[in-house]
N, C-alpha and C positions, 0 to 999 in steps of 0.2 A: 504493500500500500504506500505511494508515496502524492497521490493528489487529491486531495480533496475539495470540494464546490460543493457549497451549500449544505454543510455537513451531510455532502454523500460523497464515496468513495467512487472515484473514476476512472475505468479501464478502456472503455473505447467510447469511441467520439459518440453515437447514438443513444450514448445513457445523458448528455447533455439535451438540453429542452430544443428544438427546432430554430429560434432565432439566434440561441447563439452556435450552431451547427454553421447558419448560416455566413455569418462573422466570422469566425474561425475558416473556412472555405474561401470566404472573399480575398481573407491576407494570404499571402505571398510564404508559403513553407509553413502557414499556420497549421495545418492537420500534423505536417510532419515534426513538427515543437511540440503540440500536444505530448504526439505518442511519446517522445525524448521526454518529457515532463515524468509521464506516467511508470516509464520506464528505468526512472533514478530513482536513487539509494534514499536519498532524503524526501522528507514529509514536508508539502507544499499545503496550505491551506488557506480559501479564498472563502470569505464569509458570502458571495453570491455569484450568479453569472456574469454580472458587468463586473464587477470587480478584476476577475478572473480575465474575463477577454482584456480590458484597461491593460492589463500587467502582462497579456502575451503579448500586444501591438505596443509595448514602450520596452517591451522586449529583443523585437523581433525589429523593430524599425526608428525605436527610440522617440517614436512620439504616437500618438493615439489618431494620427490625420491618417484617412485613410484618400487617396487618388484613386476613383474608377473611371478609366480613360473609355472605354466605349459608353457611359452610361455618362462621360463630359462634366464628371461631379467629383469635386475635392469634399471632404464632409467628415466631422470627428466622427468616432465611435460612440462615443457618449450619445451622439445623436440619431446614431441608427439604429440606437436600443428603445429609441420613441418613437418607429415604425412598428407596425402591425406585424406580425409574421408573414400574413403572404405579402403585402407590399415590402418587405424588403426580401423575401424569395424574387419576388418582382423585378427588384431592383438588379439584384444579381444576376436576373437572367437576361436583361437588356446590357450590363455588361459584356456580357458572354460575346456579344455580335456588333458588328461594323455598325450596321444599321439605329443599334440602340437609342443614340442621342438623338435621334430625328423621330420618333416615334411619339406619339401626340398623348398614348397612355403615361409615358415615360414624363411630357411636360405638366401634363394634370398631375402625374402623385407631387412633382417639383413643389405647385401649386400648395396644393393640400397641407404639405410641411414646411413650409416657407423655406424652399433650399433654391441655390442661387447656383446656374449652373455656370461651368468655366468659360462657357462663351462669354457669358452674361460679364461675368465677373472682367473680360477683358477690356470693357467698356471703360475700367481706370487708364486703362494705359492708351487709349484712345483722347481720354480727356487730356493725358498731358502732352499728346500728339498736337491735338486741334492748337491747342494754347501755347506749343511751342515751351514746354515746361523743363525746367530739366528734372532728371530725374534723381532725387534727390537721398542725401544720406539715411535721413527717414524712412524710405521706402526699403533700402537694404538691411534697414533691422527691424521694417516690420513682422509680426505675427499675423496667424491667419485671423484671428478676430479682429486687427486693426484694419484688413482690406474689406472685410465685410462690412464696417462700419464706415469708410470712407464710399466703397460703392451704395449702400443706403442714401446717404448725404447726396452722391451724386443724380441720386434719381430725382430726389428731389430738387433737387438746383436747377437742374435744368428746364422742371417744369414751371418753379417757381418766378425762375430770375431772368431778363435779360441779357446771358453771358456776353462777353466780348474779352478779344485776347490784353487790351490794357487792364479792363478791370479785373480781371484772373489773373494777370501777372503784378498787380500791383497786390493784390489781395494774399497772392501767394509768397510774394516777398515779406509783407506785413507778418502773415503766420508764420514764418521759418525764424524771425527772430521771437518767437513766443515756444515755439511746441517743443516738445521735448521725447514726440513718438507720433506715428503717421495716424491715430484717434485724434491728439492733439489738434494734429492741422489741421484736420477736416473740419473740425470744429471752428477751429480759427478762422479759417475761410470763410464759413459760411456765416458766424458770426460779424465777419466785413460786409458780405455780400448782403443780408439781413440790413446791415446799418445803412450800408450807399440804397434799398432800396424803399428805406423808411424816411428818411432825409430827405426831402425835396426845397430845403432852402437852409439861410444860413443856420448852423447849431454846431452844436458839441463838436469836437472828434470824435473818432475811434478811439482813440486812447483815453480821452477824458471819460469817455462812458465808461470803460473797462477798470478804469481807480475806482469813480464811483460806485460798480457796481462788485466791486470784488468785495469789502467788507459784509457785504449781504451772502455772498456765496457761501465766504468759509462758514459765516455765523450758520449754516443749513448743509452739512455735511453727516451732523448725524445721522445713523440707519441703525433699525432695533433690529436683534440676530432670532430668526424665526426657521422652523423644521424646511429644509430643504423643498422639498415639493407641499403646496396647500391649495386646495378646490378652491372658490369664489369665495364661498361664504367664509371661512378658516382666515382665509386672505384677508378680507374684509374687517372681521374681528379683529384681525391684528393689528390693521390701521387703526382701526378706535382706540383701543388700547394707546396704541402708543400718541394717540392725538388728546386720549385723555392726561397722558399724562404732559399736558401742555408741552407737548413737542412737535415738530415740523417733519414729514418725512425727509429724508436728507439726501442729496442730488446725489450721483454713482461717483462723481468724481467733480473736478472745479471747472474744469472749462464746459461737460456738458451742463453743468450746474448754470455757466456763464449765458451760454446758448440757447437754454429754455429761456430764460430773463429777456434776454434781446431778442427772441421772437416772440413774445408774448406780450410786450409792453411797448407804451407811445416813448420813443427814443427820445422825440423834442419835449415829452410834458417838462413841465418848472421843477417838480421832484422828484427826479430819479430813485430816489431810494424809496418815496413814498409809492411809489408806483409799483418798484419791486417787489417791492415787500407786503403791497396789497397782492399781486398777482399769486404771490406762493400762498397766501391766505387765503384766497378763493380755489385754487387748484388740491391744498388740503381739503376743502370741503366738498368740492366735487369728488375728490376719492374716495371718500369716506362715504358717501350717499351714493356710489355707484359701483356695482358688481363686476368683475374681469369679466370678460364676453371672449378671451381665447389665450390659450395660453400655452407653449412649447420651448422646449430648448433651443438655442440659437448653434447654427452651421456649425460656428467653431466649436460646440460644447463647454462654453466657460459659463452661459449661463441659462437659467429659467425666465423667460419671458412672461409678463401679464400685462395683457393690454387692453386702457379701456378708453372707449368713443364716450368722450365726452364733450361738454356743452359746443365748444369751437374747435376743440382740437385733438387727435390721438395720442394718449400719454400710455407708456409704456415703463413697469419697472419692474427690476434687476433682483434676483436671489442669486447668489454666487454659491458656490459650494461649501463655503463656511455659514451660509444659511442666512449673509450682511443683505438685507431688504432697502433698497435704494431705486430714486429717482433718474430712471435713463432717460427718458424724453417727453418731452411733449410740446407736438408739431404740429402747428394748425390746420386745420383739413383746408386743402388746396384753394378751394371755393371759396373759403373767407378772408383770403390773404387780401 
């Protein structure tokens, strides 16, 4: 006996449940590391199937991303343990064939799990094409949840904004001396883009906004630490809780902290901070009076998504794996910009 999963003893791959048959199958020498598992001296034990698969694939290839090149899809493991058993039998079998990526079932499951396929995702490197960008140190130490989140940002820019290559290259220069990793920038960015297209006469700078409204940010960085995965209502409870106890939920980080603010408030009113600071007061209470309407892990598997349509705009927040409950977005639905 030397594997165990799920406190069961494992001798061949069929005493595993079906989805992680499947995982195991998809990696590259996965079956054959099983059997080499089973087949050593030492006593390995995994308290469940993801676990287990997590530790073959950072084994096996040192990170848990897995590349299905006919199926056009880069996507964590984490994440394809929140597919269905046949849709990700599914998934594997449009792997299997040339054809796969063009198949219109293949772009509906996409759909369904919000995954972002390789084509899709190449429309970064197209934007710093158009715009004549360079490409820059950021982008070399980016991770895969920083391109997912800059491709997000860019979908929406484009529908939102007027681009043109002065104001992208001025806006991109602005962000390179602020970021400090390719989530940063995008933010950056579009926190310019956001300011040049709220401004229609004289006011503030950018930078003047950005003092003012930093002491707001940090002051809303709290997040109470809640059970990994929580249905609507669970989720909901939490919020009040932590709103009872005169707290604010707390942005995922400072710059998109930044970017909720400056999309959501008049940039020219007389008080900036009054205005901040009313906005996070009403978007607390819209949370708290409104149910998640969907909820799933994101691409890269860093976190659990909960998103809810509210009054003007789509807010979305962050449970990370240490269970820290934060405010990742909220972007106003296209139509009331």
């Amino acid at each position: 006996m030397s594997l165990i999963v799920n406190n069961a003893e494992i001798q061949t791959l069929d005493q595993l449940s079906d989805k992680t048959q499947t995982l195991i199958q998809l990696l590259a020498h996965g079956e054959q590391c099983l059997y080499t598992l089973i087949n050593q001296d030492e006593v390995m034990v995994f308290t469940s199937d993801e676990q287990f698969v997590e530790e073959l694939y950072s084994g096996l290839t040192n990170s848990t991303l897995l590349f299905l090149n006919h199926a056009n899809l880069s996507v964590d493991v984490k994440k394809l343990f929140e597919l269905s058993t046949n849709d990700l039998r599914d998934l594997a079998t449009y792997n299997k064939t040339e054809i796969g990526s063009s198949d219109t079932n293949l772009h509906a499951l996409f759909s369904k799990y919000h995954l972002i396929s390789n084509s899709a995702l190449n429309r970064i490197a197209l934007f710093y094409r158009r715009y004549d960008l360079s490409y820059h140190a950021l982008n070399w130490s980016a991770n895969f949840n920083d391109q997912i989140n800059l491709y997000n940002s860019l979908i929406y820019w484009e529908k939102a904004y007027n681009l043109n290559s002065p104001l992208v290259k001025t806006a991109s220069s602005w962000a390179m001396q602020k970021a400090q990793n390719l989530s940063e920038f995008s933010n950056y960015l579009w926190v310019y883009f956001a300011w040049q297209s709220k401004t229609h006469r004289a006011g503030k700078s950018i930078d003047e906004i950005v003092s003012i409204l930093t002491p707001i940010v940090l002051d809303n960085l709290d997040s109470p630490v809640v059970t990994y995965e929580l249905d609507q209502i669970n989720l909901n409870q939490a919020l009040k809780q932590w709103h009872e106890k005169q707290k604010t939920l707390g942005f995922y980080d400072f710059t998109t902290g930044l970017l909720n603010i400056v999309l959501n408030i008049d940039l020219q009113a007389p008080d900036l901070s009054k205005a901040a600071n009313t906005y996070i007061a009403n978007l607390q209470n819209q949370l708290i009076n409104t149910l998640a309407n969907d909820s799933y892990i994101n691409q890269a598997g860093i976190f659990r998504h909960y998103v809810f349509d509210l009054n003007t705009t789509t807010a979305a927040l962050n449970v990370d794996s240490q269970g820290c409950l934060s405010l990742f977005s909220d972007w106003p639905v296209l139509n009331n910009i």
